[in-house]
N, C-alpha and C positions, 0 to 999 in steps of 0.2 A: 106521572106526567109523560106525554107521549115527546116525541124525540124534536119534531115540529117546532114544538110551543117555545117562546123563549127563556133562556135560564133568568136572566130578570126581572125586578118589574119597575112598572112605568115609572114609579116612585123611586127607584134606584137610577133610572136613564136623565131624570132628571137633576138628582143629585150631582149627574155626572155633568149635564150641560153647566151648573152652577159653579160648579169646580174649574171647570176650562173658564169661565166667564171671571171669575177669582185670580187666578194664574195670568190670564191676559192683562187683566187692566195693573194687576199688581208692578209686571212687566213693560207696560205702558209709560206707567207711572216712572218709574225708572230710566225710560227710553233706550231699550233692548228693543232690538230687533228681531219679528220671527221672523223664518226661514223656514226652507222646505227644500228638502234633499232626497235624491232617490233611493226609493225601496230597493228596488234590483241596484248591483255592485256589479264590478270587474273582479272587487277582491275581499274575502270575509274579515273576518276579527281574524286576530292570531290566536287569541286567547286560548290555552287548551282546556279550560275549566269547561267552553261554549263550545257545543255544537250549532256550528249553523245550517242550514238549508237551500239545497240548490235548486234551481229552476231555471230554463231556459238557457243554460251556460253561465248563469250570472249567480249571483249569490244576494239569499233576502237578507237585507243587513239586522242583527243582532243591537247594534244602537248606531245612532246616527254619527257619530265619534268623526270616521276618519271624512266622512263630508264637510262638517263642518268647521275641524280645523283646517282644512283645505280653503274654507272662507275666511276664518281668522287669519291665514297667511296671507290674504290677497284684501286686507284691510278692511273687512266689512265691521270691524269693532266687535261691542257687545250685543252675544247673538242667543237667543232659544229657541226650541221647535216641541212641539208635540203631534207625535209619530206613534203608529204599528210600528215593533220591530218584532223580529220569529227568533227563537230558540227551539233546536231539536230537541225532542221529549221531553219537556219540559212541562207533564201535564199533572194536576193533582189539585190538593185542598188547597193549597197557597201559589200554582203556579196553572197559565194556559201559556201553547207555543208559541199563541200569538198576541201579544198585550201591549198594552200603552204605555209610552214612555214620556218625560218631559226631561229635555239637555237643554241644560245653558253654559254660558260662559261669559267670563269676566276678565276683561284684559286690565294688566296691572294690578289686576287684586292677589291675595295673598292667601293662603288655605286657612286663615282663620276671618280672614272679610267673608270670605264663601261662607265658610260655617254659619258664620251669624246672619247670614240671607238664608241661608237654607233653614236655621233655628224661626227666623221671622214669619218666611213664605207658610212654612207647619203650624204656625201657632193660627194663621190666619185661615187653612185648609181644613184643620182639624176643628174648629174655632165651633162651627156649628151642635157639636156634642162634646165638648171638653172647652172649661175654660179656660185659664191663664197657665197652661204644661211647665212643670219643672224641667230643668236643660242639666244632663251631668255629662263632661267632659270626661274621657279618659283614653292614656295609651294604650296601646294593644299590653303592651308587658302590665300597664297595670290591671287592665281588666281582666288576663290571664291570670295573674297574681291573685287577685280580689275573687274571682268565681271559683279556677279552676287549680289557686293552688300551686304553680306553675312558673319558675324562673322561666320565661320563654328564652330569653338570650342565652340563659346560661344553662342551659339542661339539653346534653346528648341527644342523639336522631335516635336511640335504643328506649329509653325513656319516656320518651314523646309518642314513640310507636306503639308503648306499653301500653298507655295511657288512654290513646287511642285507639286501641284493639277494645278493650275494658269499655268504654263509653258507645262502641258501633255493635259491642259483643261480635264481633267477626275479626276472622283472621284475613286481611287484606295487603296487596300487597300497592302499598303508597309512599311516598315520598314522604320528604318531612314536612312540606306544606299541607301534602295533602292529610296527612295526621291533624297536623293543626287548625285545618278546614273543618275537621271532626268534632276536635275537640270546642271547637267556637262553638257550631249547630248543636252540638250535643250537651252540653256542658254549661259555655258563656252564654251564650242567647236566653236561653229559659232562667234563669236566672238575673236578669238585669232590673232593675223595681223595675216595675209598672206603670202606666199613664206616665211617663219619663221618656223626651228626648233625647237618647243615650247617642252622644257621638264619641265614635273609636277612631284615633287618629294611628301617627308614627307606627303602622306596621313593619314586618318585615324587609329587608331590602329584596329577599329573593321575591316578594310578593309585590312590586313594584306598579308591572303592567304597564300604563305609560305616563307613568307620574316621574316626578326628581327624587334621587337619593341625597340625602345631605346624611350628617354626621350626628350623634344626637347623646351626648353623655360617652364618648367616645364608642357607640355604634352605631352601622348606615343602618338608618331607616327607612323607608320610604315616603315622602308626603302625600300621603292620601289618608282618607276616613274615609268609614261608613256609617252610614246613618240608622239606630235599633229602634223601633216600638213597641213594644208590648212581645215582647220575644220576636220580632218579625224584622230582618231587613228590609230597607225601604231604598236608600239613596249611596251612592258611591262616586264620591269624589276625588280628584286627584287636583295638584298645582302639578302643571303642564310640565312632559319633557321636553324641551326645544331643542337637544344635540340629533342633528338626522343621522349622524355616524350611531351612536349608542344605540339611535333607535332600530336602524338595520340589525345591528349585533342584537337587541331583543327579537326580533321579526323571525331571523335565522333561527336563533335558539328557539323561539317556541313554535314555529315549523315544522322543526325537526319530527318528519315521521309520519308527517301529513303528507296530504293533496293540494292542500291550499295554497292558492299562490300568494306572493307577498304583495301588498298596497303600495306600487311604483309611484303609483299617482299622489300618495300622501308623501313620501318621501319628497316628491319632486318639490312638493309644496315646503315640505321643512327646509329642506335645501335654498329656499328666497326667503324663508324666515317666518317661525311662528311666533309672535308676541309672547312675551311673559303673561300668564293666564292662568286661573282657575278653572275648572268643568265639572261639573257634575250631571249624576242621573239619576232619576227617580221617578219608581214604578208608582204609575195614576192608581192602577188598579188596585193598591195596597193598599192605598190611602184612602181610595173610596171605601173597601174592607172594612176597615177602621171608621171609618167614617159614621158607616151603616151599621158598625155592631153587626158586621157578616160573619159566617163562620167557615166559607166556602169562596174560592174565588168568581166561581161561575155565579153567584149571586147578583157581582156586577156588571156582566159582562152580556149584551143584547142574546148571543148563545156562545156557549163554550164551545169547547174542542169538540166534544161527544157529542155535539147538535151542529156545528160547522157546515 
């Protein structure tokens, strides 16, 4: 196939109109608000896991996150959007730079009201080739436990690193997260059943990002999940930080050693206050994947990266 031609086909572009059409009235129904926020930033993700992408002094946002709690502070309520956002290199069987997202958010819900929307919206996206999906819950320590074998709490940064070296077969040099990042993709993922809505909650507290720590069996957790399919990450939620002091103290910290400047602008917004809130995100393009019985991401996508 020449480079022109699109990596889709018409049957897939349609699947995808279907899906937005699903999502929308779902969201209707509900009475969420969409939203639309800008591509181009002042300021990227802090995130050091994400590269992002610069253009014109501004930076292409990664997810729409810090715009639109910038509207939850200024009381727009319950809000969604479906958006491009770009991740640097991020290209391959399961990833393009530049793909679809869908973010909502839920004021005064709790990170298990989320769950159960997010469980709901899946049954009704995936609905067309799969019918009534089994849903299994599990903490990070227990899915660590159950796959990989793994007191995650209780087991040394030496050990984790072992573990981790063994499962990437490379000698790397990473953090303890980032061992544990390994050990998830390498290990927990490909293993989780099958045709199963797998949600991971209570990670690590260093793995926060911009969720609440609470306490949880007497260790900090983090409140956030993510959401598994078929060995495949799909969706990544958090219940909202609302401290703008802590939040700076994360910003700082994972700036550290970058260029990026920090998001004044979302601060300003915590600073007058974010609602207590739910948010998650979740990649369209996965779903359509799935959806399609794809085995490539550029299947869905009008052209991938390599035809762009």
């Amino acid at each position: 196939m020449h480079n022109w031609q699109p990596s889709a086909t018409r049957e897939a572009l349609f699947a995808r109109q279907a899906l937005y059409q699903t999502i929308r009235h779902f969201f209707t129904q509900r009475k969420v608000l969409e939203v639309e926020t800008p591509l181009l930033t002042l300021a990227p993700v802090a995130d050091p896991n994400i590269t992002p992408m610069h253009c014109e002094g501004r930076w292409l946002h990664t997810s729409p996150e810090y715009a639109m709690k910038r509207l939850l502070c200024a009381g727009f309520g319950d809000i969604y959007q479906i958006c491009k956002v770009f991740r640097q290199g991020e290209a391959g069987r399961r990833h393009n730079p530049e793909f679809t997202m869908l973010e909502w958010y839920r004021v005064d819900w709790s990170l298990a009201q989320l769950i159960e929307e997010v469980a709901e919206l899946m049954q009704r996206l995936l609905k067309p080739r799969f019918t009534e999906l089994p849903i299994l819950h599990l903490s990070y320590a227990e899915a660590m436990q159950a796959y990989a074998d793994l007191d995650v709490h209780h087991t040394d940064d030496q050990n984790i690193a072992s573990l981790g070296q063994q499962l990437a077969n490379a000698d790397l040099a990473l953090s303890r997260d980032g061992w544990l990042d390994i050990i998830m993709s390498h290990q927990v993922e490909p293993n989780l059943p099958a045709n199963t809505l797998v949600f991971i909650d209570h990670f690590p507290a260093s793995q926060a990002a911009l969720a609440k720590v609470i306490e949880r069996d007497g260790i900090a957790v983090a409140e956030r999940f993510e959401l598994f399919f078929n060995g495949m990450e799909l969706a990544n939620g958090y219940h909202e930080l609302t401290d703008p002091k802590i939040q700076r103290q994360r910003f700082n910290q994972e700036l550290q050693g970058t260029d990026r400047p920090c998001d004044e602008l979302l601060l300003q917004a915590l600073e007058v206050g974010l609602p207590d809130s739910s948010g998650v995100a979740l990649g369209l393009d996965r779903v359509l994947l799935h959806l399609l019985d794809c085995k490539e991401i550029a299947q869905v996508l009008s052209f991938d990266w390599s035809r762009a």
